[in-house]
C-alpha positions in Angstrom: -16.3 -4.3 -16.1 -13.5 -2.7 -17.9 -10.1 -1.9 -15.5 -10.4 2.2 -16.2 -14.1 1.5 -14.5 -12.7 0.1 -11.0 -13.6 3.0 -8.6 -11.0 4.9 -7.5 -11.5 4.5 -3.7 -11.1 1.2 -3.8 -7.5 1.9 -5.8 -6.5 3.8 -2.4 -7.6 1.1 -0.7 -5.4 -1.2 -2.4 -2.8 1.5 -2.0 -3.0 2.0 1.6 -3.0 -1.9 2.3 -0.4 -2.1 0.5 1.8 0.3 2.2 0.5 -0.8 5.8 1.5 -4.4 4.6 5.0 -3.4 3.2 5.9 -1.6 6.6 4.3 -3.6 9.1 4.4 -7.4 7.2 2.7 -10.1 10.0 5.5 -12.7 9.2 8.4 -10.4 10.2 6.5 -9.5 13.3 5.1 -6.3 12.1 9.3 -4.9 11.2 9.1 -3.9 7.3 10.6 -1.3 4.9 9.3 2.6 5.1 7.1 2.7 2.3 9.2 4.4 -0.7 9.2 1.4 -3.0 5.1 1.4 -1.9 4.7 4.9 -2.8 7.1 4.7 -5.8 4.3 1.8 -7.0 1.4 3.9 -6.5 2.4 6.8 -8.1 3.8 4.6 -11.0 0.1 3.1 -11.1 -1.7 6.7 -10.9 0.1 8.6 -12.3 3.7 9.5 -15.4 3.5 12.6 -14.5 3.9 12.8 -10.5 6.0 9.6 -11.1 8.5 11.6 -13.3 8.4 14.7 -11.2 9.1 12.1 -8.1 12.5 10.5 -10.2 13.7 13.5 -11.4 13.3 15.5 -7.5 15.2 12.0 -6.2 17.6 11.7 -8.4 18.6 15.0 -8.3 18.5 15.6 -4.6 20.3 11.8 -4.0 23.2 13.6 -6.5 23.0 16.7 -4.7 23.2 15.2 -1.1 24.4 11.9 -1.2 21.9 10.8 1.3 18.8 7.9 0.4 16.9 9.0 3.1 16.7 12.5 2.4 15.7 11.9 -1.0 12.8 9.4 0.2 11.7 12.0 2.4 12.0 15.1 0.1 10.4 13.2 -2.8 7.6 12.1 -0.8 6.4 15.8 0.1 6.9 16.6 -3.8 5.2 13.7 -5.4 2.2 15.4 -3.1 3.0 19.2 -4.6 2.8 17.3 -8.3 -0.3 15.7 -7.1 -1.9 19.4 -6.6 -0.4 20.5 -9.3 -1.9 18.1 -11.9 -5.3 18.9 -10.1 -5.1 22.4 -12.0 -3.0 21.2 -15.1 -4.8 17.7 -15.4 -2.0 15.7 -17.6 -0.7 12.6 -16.6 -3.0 10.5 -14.8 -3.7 7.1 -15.8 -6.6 4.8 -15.8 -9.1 7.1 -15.5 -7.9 8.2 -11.9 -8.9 11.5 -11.6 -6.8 14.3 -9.7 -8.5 15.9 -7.3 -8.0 16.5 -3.3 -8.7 13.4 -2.8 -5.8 11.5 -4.8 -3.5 14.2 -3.1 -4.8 13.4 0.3 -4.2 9.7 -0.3 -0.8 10.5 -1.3 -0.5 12.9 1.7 -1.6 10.0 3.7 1.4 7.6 2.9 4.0 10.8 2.4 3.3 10.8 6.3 3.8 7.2 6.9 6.7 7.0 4.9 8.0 10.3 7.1 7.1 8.8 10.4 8.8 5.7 9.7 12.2 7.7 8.8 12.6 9.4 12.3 15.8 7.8 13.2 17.0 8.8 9.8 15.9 12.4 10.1 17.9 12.1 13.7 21.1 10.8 12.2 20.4 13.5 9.3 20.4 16.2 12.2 23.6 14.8 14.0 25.4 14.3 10.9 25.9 10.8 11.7 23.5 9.5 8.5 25.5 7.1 5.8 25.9 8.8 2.0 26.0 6.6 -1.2 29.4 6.7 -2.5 28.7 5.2 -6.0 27.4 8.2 -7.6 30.0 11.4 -8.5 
């Protein structure tokens, strides 16, 4: 079988174990990262054009606000918006995935995870106590 024939459920598989593997890793007892660089892959994998919407909203909110974490965040819920958006203006996708409610859904899916696991950040965000990047002007 060809790699543009895998089935694409089976690519959200991958893409959810992935993620659950990155944040909760067995041999750090279950203590991992927050899924970005996981989500950053899969829409790398799926998807230039929901990738290059993703850079372009982090980028410019990380210049805008100085903060990493609310760039993860905000990115996350507009690689989903791109996701829908290339559902009605199909461009973009790769390896035959298709967009369709489902890929959004998958996407939704970690977008969550990845929210969920930056509570304390969206707490220090609130109190104003949250670290900004100095290096970029």
């Amino acid at each position: 079988a060809r790699f543009v024939d895998f089935d694409q459920y089976a690519i959200y598989l991958a893409g959810i174990g992935s993620t659950l593997g990155h944040c909760f890793p067995i041999y750090y007892g279950f203590k991992g990262g927050k899924a970005v660089s996981t989500l950053g892959g899969i829409c790398l994998f799926t998807s230039w054009f929901v990738t290059l919407i993703g850079l372009v909203s982090f980028f410019l909110i990380l210049k805008l606000k100085k903060y990493v974490s609310l760039a993860s965040i905000c990115t996350s819920i507009v690689v989903v918006l791109a996701s829908i958006g290339a559902i009605f203006l199909p461009i973009g996708m790769n390896f035959g995935i298709k967009a369709n409610w489902m890929y959004s859904l998958f996407l939704a899916v970690i977008s969550t995870l990845l929210i969920i696991r930056h509570i304390p950040n969206i707490k220090r965000l609130l109190n104003h106590s949250e670290s900004k990047i100095k290096w970029m002007k």
